[in-house]
C-alpha positions in Angstrom: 15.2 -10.1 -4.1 15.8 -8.2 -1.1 18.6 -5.4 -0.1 19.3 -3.2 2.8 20.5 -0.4 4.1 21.4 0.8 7.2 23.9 4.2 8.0 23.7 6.7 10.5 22.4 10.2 9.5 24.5 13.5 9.9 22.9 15.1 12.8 19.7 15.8 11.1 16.5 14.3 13.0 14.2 12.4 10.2 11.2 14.2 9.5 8.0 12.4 11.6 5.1 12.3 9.8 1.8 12.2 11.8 -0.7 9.9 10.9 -3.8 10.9 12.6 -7.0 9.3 11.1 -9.4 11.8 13.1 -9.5 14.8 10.4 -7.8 13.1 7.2 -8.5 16.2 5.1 -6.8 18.3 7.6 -7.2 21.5 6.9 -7.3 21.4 2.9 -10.4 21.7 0.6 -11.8 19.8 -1.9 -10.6 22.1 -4.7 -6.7 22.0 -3.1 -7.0 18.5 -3.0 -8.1 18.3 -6.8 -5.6 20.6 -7.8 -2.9 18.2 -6.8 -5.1 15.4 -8.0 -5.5 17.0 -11.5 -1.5 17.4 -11.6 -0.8 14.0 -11.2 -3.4 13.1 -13.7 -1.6 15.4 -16.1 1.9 13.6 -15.3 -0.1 9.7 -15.8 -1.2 11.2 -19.4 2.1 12.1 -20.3 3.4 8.7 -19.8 1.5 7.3 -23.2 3.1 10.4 -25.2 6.3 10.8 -27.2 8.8 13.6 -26.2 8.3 16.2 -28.5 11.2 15.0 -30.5 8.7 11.6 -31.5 11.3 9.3 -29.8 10.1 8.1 -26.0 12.7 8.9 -23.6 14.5 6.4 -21.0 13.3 8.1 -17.5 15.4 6.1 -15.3 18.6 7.0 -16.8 16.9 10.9 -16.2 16.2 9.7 -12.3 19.6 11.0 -10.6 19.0 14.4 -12.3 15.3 14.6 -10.6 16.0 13.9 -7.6 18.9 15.7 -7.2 16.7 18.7 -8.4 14.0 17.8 -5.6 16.8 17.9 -3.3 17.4 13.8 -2.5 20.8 13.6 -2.5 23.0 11.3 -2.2 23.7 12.6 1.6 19.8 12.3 2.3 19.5 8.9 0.9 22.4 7.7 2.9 20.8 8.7 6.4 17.8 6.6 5.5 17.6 2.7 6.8 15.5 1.0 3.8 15.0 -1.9 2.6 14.5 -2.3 -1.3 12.6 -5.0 -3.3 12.7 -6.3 -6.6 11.2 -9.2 -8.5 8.7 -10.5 -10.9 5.9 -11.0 -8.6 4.9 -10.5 -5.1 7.1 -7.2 -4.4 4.4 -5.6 -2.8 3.1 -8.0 -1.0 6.6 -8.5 0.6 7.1 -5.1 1.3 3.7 -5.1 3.3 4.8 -8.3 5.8 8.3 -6.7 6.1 7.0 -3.1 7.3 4.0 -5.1 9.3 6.8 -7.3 11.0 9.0 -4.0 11.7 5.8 -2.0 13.0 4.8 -4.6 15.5 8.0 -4.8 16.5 7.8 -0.7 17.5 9.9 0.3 14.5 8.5 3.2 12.9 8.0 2.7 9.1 7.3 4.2 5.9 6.3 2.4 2.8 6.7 2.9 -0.9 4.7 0.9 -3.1 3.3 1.0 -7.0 0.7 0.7 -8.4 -2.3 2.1 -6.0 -5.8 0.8 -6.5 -8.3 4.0 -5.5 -6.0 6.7 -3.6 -2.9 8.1 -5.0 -1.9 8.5 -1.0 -2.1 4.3 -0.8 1.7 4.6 -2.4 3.2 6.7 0.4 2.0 5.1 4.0 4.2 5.8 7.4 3.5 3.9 10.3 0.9 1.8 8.2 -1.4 4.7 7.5 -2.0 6.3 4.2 -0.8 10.3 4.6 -3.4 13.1 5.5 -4.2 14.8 2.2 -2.7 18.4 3.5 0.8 16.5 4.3 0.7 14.5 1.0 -0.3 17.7 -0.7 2.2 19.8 1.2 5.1 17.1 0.0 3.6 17.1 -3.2 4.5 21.2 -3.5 7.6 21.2 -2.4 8.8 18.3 -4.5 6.8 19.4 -8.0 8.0 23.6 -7.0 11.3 22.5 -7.2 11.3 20.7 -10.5 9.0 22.6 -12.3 11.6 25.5 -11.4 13.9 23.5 -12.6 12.4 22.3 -15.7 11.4 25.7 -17.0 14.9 27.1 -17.1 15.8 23.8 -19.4 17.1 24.4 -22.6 15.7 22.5 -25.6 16.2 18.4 -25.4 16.5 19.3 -21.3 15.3 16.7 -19.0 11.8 18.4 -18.3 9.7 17.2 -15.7 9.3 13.6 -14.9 6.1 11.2 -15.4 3.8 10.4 -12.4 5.2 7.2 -11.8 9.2 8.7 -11.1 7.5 11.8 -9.6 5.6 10.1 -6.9 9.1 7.3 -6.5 11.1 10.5 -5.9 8.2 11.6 -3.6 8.8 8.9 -1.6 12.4 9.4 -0.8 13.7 7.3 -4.0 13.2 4.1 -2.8 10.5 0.9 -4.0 10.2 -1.9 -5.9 11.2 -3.1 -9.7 9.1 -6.1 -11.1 9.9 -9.2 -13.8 12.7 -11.8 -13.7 14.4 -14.3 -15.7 17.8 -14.0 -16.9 18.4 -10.8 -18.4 15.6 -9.2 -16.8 17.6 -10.6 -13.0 20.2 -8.7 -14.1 18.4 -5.3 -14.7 17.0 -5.9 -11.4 20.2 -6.7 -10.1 20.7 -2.8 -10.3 19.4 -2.7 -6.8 22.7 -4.4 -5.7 24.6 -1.5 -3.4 28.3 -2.0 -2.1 28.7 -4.1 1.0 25.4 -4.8 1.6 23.4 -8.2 1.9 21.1 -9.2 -1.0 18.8 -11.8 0.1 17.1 -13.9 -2.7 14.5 -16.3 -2.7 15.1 -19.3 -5.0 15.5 -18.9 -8.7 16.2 -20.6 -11.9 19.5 -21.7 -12.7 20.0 -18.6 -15.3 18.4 -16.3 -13.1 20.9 -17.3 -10.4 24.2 -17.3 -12.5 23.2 -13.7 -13.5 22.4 -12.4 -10.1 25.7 -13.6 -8.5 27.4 -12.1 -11.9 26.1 -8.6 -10.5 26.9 -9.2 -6.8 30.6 -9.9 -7.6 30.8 -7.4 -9.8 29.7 -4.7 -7.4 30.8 -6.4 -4.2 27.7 -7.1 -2.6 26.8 -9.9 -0.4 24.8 -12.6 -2.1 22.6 -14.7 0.3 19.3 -16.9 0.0 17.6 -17.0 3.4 16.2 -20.0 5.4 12.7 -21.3 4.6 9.9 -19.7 6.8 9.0 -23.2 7.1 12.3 -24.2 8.7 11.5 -21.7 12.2 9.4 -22.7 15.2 6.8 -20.4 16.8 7.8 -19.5 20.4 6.0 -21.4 23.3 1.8 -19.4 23.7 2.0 -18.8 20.0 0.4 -22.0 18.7 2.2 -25.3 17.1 0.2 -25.0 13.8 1.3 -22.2 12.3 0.6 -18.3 12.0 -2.7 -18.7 12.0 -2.3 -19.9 15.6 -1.0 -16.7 16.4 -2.6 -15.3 19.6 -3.6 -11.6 19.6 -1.2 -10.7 22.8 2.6 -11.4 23.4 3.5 -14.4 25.5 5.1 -13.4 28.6 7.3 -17.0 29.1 11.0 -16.3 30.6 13.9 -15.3 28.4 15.2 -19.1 28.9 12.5 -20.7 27.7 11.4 -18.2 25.3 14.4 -18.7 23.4 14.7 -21.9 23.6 16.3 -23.9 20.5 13.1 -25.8 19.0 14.5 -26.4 15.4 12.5 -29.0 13.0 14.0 -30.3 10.3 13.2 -28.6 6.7 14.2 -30.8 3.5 15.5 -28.1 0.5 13.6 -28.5 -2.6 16.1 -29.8 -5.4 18.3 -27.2 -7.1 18.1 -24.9 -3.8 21.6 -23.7 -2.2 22.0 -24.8 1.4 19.9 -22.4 2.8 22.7 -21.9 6.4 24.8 -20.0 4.1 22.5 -17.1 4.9 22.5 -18.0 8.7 24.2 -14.8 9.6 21.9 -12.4 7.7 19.2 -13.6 10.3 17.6 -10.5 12.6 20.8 -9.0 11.2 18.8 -5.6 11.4 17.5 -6.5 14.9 20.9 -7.2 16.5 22.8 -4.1 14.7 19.0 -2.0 16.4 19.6 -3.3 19.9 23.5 -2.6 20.2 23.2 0.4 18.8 20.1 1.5 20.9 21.9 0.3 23.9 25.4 2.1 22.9 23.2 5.3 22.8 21.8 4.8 26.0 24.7 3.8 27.5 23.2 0.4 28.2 24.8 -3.1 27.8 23.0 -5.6 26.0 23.9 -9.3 25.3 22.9 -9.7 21.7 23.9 -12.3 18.4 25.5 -10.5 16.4 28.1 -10.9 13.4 31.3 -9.2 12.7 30.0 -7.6 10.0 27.1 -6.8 11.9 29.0 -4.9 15.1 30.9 -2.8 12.9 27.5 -1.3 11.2 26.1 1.7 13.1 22.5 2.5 12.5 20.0 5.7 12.4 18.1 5.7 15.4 14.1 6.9 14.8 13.3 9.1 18.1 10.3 6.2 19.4 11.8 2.5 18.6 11.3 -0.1 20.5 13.4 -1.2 23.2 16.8 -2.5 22.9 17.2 -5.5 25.3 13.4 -6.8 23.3 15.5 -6.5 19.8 18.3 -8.4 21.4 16.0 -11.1 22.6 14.5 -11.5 19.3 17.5 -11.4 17.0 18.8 -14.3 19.5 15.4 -16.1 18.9 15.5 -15.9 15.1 19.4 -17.2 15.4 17.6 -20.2 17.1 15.5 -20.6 14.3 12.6 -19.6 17.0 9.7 -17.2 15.1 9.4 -14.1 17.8 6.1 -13.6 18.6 6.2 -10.1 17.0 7.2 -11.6 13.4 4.5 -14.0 13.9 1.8 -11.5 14.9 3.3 -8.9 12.1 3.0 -11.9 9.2 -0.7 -12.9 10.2 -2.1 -9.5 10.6 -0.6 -7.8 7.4 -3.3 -6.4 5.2 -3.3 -6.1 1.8 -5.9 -5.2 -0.4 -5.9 -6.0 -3.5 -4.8 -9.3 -3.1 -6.7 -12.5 -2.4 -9.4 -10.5 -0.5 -12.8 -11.5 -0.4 -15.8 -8.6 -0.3 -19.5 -9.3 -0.2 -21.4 -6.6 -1.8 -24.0 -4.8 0.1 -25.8 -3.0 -2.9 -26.7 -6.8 -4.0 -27.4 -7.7 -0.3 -29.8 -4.9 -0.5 -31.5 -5.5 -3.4 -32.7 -9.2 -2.0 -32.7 -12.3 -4.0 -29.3 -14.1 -4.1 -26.0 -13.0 -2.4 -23.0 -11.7 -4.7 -19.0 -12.5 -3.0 -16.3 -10.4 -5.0 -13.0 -12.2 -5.1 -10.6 -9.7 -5.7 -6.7 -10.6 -6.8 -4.4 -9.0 -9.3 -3.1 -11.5 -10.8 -1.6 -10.8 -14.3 1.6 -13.5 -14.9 0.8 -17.4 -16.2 2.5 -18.4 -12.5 -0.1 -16.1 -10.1 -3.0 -17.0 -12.6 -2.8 -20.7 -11.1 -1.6 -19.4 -7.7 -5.0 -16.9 -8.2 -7.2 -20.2 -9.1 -6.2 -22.1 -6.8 -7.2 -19.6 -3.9 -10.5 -19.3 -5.7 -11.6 -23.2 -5.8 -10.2 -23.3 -2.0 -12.5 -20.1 -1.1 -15.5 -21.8 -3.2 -14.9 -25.2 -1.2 -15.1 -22.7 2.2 -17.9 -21.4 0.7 -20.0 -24.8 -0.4 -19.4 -26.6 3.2 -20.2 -23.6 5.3 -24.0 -23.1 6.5 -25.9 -21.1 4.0 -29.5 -20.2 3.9 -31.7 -22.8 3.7 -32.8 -21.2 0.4 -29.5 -21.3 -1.2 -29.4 -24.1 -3.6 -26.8 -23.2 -6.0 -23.5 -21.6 -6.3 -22.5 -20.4 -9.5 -19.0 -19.2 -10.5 -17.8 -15.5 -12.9 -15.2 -14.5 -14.0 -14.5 -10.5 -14.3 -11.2 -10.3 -16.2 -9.3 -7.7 -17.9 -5.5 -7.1 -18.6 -3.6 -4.4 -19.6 -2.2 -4.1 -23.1 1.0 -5.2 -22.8 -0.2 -8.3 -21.3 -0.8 -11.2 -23.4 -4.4 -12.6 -23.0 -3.5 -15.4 -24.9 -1.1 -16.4 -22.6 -3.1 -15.6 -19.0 -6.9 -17.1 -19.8 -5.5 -20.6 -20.7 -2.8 -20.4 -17.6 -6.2 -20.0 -15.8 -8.6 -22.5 -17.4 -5.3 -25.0 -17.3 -5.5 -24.3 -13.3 -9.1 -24.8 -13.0 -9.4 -27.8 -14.8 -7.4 -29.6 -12.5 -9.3 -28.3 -9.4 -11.5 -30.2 -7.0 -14.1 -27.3 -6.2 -14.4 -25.7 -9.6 -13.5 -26.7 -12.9 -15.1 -24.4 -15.1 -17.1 -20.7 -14.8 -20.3 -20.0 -15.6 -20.0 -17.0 -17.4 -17.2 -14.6 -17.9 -17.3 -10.8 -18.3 -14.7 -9.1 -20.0 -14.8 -5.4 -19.4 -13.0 -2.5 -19.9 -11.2 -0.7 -17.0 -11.8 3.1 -15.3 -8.1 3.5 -15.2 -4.5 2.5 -16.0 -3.3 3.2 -19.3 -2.7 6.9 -18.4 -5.1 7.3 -16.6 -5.7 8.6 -13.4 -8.8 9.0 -11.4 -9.4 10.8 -8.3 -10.0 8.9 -5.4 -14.0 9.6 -5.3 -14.3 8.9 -9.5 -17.0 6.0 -9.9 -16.2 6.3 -13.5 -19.7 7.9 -14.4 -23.4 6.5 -14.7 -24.2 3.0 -16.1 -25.4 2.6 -19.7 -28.6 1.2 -20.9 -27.3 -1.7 -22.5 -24.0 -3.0 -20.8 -23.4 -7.1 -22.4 -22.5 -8.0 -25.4 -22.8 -11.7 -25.4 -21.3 -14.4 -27.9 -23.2 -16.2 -29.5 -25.0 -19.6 -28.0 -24.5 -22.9 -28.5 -26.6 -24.4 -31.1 -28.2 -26.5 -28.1 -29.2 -23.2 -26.2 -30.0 -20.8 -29.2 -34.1 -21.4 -29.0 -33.5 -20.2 -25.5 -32.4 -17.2 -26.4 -35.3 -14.1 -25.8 -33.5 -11.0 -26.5 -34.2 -7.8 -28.6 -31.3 -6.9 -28.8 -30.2 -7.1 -32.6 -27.7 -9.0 -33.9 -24.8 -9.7 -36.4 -25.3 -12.7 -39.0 -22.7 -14.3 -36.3 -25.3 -14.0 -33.5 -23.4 -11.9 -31.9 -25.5 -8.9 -30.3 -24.8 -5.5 -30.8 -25.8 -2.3 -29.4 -28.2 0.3 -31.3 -26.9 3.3 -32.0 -28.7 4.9 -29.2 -26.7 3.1 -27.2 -23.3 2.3 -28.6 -20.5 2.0 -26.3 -18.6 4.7 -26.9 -15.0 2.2 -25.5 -13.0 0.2 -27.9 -14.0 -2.7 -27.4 -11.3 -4.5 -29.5 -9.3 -6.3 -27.0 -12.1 -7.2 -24.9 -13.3 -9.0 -27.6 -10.9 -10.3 -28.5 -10.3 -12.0 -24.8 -13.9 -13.5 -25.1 -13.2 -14.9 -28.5 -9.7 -16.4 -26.8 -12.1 -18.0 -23.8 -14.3 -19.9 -25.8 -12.2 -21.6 -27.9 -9.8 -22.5 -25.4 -12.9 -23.8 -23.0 -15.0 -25.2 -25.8 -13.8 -28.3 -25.3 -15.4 -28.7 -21.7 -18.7 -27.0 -22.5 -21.8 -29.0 -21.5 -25.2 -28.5 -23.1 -28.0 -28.5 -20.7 -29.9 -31.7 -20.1 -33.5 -31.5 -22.2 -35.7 -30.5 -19.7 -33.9 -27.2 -18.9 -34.9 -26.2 -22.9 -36.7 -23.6 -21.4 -35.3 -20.3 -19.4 -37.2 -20.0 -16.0 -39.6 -17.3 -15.4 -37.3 -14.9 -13.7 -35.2 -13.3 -16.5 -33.1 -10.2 -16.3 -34.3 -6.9 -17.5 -31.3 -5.4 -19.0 -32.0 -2.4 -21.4 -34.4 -2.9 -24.4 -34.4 -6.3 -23.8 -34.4 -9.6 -22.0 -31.2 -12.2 -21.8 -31.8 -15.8 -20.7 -28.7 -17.8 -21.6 -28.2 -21.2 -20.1 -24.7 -21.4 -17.8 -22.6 -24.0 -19.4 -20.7 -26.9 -17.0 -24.2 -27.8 -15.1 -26.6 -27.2 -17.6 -28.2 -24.7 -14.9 -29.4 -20.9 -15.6 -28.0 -17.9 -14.4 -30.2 -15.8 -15.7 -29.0 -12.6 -17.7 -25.3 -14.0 -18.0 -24.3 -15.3 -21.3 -21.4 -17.8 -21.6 -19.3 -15.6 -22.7 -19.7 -11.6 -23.3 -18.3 -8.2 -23.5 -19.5 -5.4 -21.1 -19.2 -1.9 -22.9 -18.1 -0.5 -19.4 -16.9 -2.4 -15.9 -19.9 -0.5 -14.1 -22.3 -1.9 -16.6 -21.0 -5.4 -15.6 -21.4 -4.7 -11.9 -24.7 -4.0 -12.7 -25.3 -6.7 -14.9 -23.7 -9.2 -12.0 -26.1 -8.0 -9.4 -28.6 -8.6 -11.7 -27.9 -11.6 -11.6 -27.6 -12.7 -8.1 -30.9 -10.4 -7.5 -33.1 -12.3 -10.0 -32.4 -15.9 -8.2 -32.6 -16.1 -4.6 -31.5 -19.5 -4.2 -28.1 -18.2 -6.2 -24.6 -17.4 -4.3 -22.7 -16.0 -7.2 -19.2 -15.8 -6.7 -17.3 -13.4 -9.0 -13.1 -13.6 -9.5 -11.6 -10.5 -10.6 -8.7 -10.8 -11.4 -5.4 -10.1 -14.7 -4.8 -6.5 -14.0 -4.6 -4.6 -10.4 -6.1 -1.7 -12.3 -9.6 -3.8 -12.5 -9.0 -4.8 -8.8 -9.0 -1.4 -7.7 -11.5 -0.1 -10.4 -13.9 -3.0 -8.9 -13.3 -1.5 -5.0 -14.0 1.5 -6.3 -17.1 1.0 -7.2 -18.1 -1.0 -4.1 -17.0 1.2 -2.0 -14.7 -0.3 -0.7 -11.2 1.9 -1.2 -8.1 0.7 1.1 -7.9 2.6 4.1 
């Protein structure tokens, strides 16, 4: 669910950020920089605690108050043109193709987005680049000055200071997104809705629907559900086969044929609203841009607009793009013609975090096999099949490409953790559920379950690896009674078989849940475990030194070994597993092990973290 905003500020020229990449620390030190990274780590810790009255406070309701104190007034907020998202999933993701769409476009941009994976500064970008640390930590005075000042001349039961997740929102002008859905959760969400202005909403269930139109009669806002993306052409040079086709310069066709009506029919999905009741909204933003940006320099421009849309004056950002070009395009996209600028924007939006595929270059050093990090937060039943599917397609890439004549076998891991309000329960069988019915693979070969570096309160600076691997990361389950002779290990074990640490080495996490998600993965997968066939009784030669002692479990599915991996296990600490997969791939070189990370964005970023591999 989508809203907008667009006004015309009071005079005041918006503040322009630069975004120069050359010097990022620009002219702050380390110990500055930690300061205002050891704040925020303070606000994140808070969030777990109880206001000193034992009862957890509602923070939103507190919101007005702090940013009024930080000085975002109403005044300020109305001379700002945003767009705001809300939604169970993908809120991110859409705010990243709508501000990559704008940018290419020549708008300039700033985006809000939560949660970060390795930088605190990924949450605030402007013109797709994360802030310099002086300017993030210059903002980050002003606006924690102010309400500290304010805070400390609170009386008892006084609003205080806010947690880091409202603090950095109000940092970043008050705007963002607000995730879940269903019926009564669309109509918290709902609270989005503004006056007079167009909600757009992708399609929902009957009860989510009834709700949201409850809200935007109530508050008089205009309730729309745009056309399909499917439903637009892509201009003449830009290729007939989709965005991918997308070349990597503009066309340069005349207006009359660029514009061209090339509509193909779309049929609506059952239970959809006719989707030309949103016809109007389309490159509303772009047709109010070009007559305004025309009006102000003094220019006459032919462009689509509505009624609604010629009565709505604009803020004009010193540097956007050209007038006549945003008249062209609104008039394309009232064709139902893709401009070659919301094409390019959609296919070149990155997004870390999310579907992105990393091959590790400590395992690539180390020789032996190769080690591909699948990387996707996925942390609902709905994106836990989405998030499987993408896998098995990525593995089917990967088995029918060329590999290395030595590479004989691809094997398949799961890294998963979630956080605690999640439901493991319900995510690892939404998973197995969409693997099972996949063509490339139907089952993993082992799965890690791990504990994360942060989330839960808490907040790591940007270069934190999360300290030095243990000795003994694993704790596997225990075999199959088919496999158990296999076992070599000297690692002791529970009259369960399942192995523990020694003292020595005894992780000092709680391992509870973890466990607890292993113990939910085998007995929902039991039922498609394969033994190995007799002749693999014995573990080859190349085990995995791990600690004190050496694992050899067989892989279940196709009865082959991958050596230092059981089934099943628990590592004590997410570098120990990152070890303990590279061991893996390292002892084998005819192995390509692919790992899927995935039920929490915390472990995504965690995971990038440790490979090095922080969003830029």
């Amino acid at each position: 669910m989508c809203t907008w905003k667009n006004a015309l500020g009071s005079g005041q020229r918006p503040r322009v950020f630069t975004t120069s990449r050359a010097n990022d620390n620009d002219d702050i030190s380390d110990a500055e920089w930690s300061e205002v990274e050891a704040r925020l780590g303070e606000m994140a810790a808070s969030k777990s605690r109880p206001s000193v009255s034992g009862v957890r406070r509602n923070e939103f309701e507190l919101m007005p108050i702090f940013m009024q104190r930080a000085g975002l007034t109403p005044q300020r907020l109305a001379a700002l043109n945003f767009l705001h998202v809300a939604g169970t999933k993908g809120k991110g993701s859409t705010c990243a193709m709508a501000e990559s769409v704008l940018r290419t476009c020549g708008y300039r941009t700033a985006l809000y987005t939560s949660p970060h994976l390795v930088d605190v500064r990924e949450r605030l970008r402007v013109d797709g680049q994360m802030l310099p640390r002086a300017e993030f930590a210059a903002a980050f005075h002003r606006v924690y000055g102010a309400l500290r000042s304010a805070a400390d001349r609170d009386e008892a039961g006084g609003p205080g200071m806010p947690s880091f997740f409202y603090f950095v929102t109000i940092m970043g002008g008050g705007g963002g997104e607000g995730g879940r859905g269903g019926g009564k959760i669309a109509r918290e969400k709902a609270g989005i809705m503004k006056y007079g202005r167009p909600v757009l909403v992708s399609p929902q269930e009957p009860e989510a629907m009834e709700a949201l139109r409850e809200v935007a009669s109530r508050v008089g806002a205009q309730l729309l559900q745009p056309t399909p993306l499917e439903s637009y052409s892509l201009l003449p040079g830009t290729g007939s086969t989709g965005l991918d086709a997308a070349s990597s310069s503009p066309p340069s066709p005349s207006p009359q044929s660029t514009f061209a009506v090339r509509h193909k029919s779309a049929t609506q999905p059952p239970g959809k609203r006719d989707s030309t009741r949103g016809k109007p909204q389309r490159a509303r933003w772009e047709a109010q841009y070009g007559a305004a940006a025309a009006a102000a320099a003094g220019e006459e421009v032919q462009a689509v607009t509505s009624a609604t849309a010629s009565r709505r004056r604009v803020a004009l950002v010193p540097g956007g793009p050209d007038a006549a070009a945003a008249a062209l395009r609104a008039a394309a996209v009232q064709s139902l013609t893709l401009p070659y600028e919301y094409a390019a924007g959609l296919r070149n939006v990155r997004w870390p975090g999310r579907s992105q595929v990393v091959e590790d270059e400590v395992a690539a050093s180390r020789g032996g096999g190769r080690l591909t990090v699948y990387l996707d937060g996925a942390h609902t039943p709905e994106s836990m099949g989405v998030c499987a599917a993408w896998f098995g397609g990525e593995l089917a890439k990967a088995g029918s490409s060329a590999n290395p004549p030595y590479t004989t076998r691809h094997a398949a891991v799961l890294l998963f953790n979630c956080m605690r309000e999640r439901d493991p329960a319900v995510l690892l069988p939404a998973l197995s559920a969409a693997l099972a019915g996949a063509e490339t693979v139907r089952a993993f070969d082992a799965a890690l379950f791990t504990p994360m570096l942060s989330g839960g309160g808490v907040l790591l600076p940007a270069g934190d690896t999360g300290g030095k691997t243990k000795s003994h990361p694993l704790q596997p389950s225990s075999p199959s009674p088919s496999v158990q002779s296999s076992v070599q290990s000297s690692v002791p074990a529970t009259a369960t078989g399942t192995a523990v640490a020694s003292p020595a080495t005894a992780p000092v996490n709680d391992l509870t849940l973890q466990t607890r998600m292993r113990d939910i993965w085998e007995s929902i997968d039991a039922a498609v475990r394969q033994p190995p066939p007799p002749e693999a009784a014995v573990a080859e030669p190349h085990g995995l030194q791990q600690g004190v002692g050496t694992l050899g479990l067989y892989s279940r599915g196709n009865g082959k070994c991958l050596n230092g991996l059981p089934y099943a296990s628990v590592a004590e600490s997410l570098p120990a597993a990152l070890e303990a997969l590279r061991g893996a791939a390292a002892a084998d070189p005819r192995v390509h092990v692919h790992v899927l990370v995935t039920g929490s964005l915390y472990l995504v970023g965690d995971v990038l973290r440790l490979l090095n591999r922080a969003p830029m």
